[in-house]
Backbone as a printed PyTorch tensor [residue, N CA C, xyz], in Angstrom:
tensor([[[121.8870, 109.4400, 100.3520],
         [120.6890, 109.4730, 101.1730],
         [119.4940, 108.9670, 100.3970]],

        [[118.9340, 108.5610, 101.0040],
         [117.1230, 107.4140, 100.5750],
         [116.3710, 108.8850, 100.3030]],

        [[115.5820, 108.4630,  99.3850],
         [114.4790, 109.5460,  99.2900],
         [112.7550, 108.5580,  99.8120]],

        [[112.1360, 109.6560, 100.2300],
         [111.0490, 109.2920, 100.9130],
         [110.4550, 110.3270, 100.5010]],

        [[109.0350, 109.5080,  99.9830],
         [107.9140, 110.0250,  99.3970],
         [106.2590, 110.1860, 100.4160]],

        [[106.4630, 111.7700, 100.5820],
         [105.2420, 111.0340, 101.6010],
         [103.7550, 110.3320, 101.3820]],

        [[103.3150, 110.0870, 101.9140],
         [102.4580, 109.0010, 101.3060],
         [100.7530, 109.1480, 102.6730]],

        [[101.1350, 109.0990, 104.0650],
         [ 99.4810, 109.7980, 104.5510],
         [100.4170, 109.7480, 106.0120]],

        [[ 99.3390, 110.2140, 106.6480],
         [ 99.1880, 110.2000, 107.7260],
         [ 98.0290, 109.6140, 108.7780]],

        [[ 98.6410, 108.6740, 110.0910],
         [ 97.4000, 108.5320, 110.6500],
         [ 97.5970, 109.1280, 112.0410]],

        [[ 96.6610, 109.7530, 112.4210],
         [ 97.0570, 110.4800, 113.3620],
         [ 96.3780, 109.4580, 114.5600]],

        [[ 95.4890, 108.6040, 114.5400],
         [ 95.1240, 107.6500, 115.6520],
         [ 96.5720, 106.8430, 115.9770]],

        [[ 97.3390, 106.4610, 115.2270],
         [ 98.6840, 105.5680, 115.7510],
         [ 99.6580, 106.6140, 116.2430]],

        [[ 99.8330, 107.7710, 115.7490],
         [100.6890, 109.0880, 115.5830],
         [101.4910, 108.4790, 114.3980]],

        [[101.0610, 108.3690, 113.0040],
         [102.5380, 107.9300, 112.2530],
         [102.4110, 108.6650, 111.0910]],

        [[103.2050, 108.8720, 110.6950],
         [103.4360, 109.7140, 109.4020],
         [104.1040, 108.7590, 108.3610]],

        [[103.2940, 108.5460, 107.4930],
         [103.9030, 107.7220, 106.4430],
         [104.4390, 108.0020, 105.0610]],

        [[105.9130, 107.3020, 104.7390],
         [106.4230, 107.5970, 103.5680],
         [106.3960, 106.5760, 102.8050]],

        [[106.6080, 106.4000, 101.5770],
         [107.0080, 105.2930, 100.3070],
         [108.3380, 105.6470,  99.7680]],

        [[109.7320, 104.6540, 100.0310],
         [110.9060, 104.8930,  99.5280],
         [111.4580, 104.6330,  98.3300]],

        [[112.1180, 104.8860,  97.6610],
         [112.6500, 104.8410,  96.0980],
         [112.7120, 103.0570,  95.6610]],

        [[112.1640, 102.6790,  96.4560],
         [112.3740, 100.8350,  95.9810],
         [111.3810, 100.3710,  96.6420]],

        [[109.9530, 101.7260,  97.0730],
         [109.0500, 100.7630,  96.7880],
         [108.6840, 100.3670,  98.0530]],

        [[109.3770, 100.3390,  99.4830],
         [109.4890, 100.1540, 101.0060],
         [108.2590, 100.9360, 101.5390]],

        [[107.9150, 100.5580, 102.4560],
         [106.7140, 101.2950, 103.2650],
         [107.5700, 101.8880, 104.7470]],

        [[107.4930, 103.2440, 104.7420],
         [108.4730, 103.4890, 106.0390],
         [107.2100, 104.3300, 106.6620]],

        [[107.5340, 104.2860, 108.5550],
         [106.2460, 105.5140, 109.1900],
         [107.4560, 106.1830, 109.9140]],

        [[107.2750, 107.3770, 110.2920],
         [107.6480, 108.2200, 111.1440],
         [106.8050, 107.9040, 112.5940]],

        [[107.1050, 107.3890, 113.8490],
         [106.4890, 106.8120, 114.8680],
         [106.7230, 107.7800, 115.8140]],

        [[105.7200, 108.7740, 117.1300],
         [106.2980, 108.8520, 118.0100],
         [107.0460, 108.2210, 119.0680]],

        [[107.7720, 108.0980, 119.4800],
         [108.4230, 107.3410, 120.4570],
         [108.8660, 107.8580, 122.0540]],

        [[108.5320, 108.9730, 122.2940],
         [108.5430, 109.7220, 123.7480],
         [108.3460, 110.9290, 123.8140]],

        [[107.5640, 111.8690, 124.0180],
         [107.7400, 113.2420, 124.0760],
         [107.2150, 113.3280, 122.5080]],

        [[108.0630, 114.7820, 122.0540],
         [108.2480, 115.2350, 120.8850],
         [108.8150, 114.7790, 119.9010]],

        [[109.4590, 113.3680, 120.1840],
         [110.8550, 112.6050, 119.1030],
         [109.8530, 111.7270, 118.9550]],

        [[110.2270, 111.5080, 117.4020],
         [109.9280, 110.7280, 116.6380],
         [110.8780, 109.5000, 116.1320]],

        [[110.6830, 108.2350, 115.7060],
         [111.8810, 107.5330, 115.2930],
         [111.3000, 106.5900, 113.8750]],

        [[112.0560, 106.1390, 113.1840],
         [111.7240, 105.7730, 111.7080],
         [111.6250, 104.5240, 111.7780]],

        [[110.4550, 104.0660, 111.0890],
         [110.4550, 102.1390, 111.0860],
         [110.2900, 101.5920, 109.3920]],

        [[110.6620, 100.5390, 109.1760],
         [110.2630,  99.8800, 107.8100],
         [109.2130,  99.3920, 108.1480]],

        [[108.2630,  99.2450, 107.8500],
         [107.1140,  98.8250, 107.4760],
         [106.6080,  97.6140, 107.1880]],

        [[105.7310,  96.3020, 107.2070],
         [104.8480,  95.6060, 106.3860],
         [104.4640,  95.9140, 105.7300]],

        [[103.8610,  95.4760, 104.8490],
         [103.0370,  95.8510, 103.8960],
         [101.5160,  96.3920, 104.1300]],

        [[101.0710,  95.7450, 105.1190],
         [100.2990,  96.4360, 106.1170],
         [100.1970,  97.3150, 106.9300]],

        [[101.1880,  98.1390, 107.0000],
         [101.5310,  99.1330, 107.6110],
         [101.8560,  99.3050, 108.9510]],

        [[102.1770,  98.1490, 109.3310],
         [102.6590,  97.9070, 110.7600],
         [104.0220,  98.0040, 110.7790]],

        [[104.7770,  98.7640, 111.6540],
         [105.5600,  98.8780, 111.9600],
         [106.9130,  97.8820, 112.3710]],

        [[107.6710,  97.5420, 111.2540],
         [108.4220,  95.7820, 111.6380],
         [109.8740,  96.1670, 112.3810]],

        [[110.5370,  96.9930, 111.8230],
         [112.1210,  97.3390, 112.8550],
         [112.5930,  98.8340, 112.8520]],

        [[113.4610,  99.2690, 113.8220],
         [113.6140, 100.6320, 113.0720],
         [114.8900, 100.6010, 112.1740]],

        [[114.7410, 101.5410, 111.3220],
         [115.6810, 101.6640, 110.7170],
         [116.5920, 103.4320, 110.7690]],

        [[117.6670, 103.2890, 110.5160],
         [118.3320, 105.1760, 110.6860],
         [117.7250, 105.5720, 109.4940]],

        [[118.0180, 106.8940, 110.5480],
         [116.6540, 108.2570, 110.1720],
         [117.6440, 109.3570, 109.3400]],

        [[118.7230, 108.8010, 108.5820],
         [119.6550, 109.7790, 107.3040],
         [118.7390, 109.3510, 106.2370]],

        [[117.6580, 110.1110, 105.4770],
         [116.9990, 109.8760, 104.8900],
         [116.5790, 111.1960, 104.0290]],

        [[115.9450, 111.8110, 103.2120],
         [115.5890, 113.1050, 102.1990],
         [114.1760, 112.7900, 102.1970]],

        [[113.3230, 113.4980, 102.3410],
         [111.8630, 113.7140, 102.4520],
         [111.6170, 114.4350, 101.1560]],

        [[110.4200, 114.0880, 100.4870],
         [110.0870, 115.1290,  99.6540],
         [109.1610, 116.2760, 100.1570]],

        [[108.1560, 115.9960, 101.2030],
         [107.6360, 117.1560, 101.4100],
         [106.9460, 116.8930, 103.3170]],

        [[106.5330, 117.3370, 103.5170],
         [106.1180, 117.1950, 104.9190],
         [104.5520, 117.2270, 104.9140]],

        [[103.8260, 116.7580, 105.7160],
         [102.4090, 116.4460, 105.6850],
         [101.6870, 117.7400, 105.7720]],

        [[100.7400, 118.3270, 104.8450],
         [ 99.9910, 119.3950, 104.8840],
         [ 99.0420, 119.7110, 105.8070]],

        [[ 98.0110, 119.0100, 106.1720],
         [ 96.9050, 118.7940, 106.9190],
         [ 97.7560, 119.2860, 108.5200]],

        [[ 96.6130, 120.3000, 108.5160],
         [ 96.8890, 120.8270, 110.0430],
         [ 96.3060, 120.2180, 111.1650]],

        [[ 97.1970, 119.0040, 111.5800],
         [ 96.9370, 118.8340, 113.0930],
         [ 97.9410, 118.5160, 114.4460]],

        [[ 97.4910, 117.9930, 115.4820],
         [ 98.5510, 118.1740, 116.3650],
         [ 99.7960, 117.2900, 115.9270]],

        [[ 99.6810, 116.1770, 114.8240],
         [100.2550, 115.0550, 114.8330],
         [101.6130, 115.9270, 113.6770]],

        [[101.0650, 116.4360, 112.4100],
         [101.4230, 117.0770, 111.4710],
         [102.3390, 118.0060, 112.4240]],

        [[101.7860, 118.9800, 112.7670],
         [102.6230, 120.0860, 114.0140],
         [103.4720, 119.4360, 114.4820]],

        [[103.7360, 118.8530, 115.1640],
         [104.4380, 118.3160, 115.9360],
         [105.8700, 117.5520, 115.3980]],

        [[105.5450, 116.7460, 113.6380],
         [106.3370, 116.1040, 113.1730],
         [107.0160, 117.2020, 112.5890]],

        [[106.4060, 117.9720, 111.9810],
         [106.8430, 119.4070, 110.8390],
         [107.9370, 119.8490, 112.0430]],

        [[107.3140, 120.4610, 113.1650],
         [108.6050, 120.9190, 114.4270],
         [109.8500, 120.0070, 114.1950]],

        [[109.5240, 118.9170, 114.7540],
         [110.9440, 118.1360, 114.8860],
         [112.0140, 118.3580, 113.8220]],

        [[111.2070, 117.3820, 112.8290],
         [112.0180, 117.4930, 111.3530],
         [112.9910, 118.7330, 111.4200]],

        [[112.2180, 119.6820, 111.5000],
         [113.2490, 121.4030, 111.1360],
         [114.2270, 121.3120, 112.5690]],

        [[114.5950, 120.1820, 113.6010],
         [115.3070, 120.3160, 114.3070],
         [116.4910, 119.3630, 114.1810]],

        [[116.1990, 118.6940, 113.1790],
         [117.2320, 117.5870, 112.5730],
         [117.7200, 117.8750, 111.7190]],

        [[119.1580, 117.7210, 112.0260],
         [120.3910, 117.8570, 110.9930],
         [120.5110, 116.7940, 110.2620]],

        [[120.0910, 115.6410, 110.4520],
         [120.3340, 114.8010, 109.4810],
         [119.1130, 113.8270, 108.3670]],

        [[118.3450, 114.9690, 108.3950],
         [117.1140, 114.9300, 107.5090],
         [116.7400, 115.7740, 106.9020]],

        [[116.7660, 115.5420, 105.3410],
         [116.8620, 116.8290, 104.3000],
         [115.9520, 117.0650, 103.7330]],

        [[115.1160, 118.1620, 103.3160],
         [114.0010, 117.9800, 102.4990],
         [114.4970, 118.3450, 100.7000]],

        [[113.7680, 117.7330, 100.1990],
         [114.2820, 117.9880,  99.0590],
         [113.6430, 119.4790,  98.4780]],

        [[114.1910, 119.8650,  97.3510],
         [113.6910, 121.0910,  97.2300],
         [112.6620, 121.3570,  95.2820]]])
């Protein structure tokens, strides 16, 4: 599994952003409802394809808001996303 470093959040796009072990720019995107889905990145931070979401997080976004809430929920509902410890 990829490790992902989190890296910010913007809550105007809804994306939660990580930096991966080689350096990749990945966001966490809403995509309907409460689900979220994973994209690689530009370098600009635009969102270029998705990619699967078997991935290890190091930590989850601190800052309390609806965007944070909402991603923190999901995550703890996925089996196939690990946080590291």
């Amino acid at each position: 599994m990829k490790k992902l470093k989190f890296l910010r959040t913007e809550p105007g796009f809804c994306r939660v952003y990580y930096r991966g072990s080689e350096n990749s720019l990945y966001c966490f995107q809403v995509s309907w409802g409460k689900n979220f889905e994973l994209f690689l990145c530009t370098k600009d931070g635009e969102p270029s394809h998705q990619v699967p979401i078997t991935r290890t997080l190091d930590m989850l976004p601190l800052a309390a808001c609806p965007l944070t809430t909402s991603f923190s929920a999901w995550v703890a509902d996925q089996e196939h996303i690990c946080l590291s410890q």
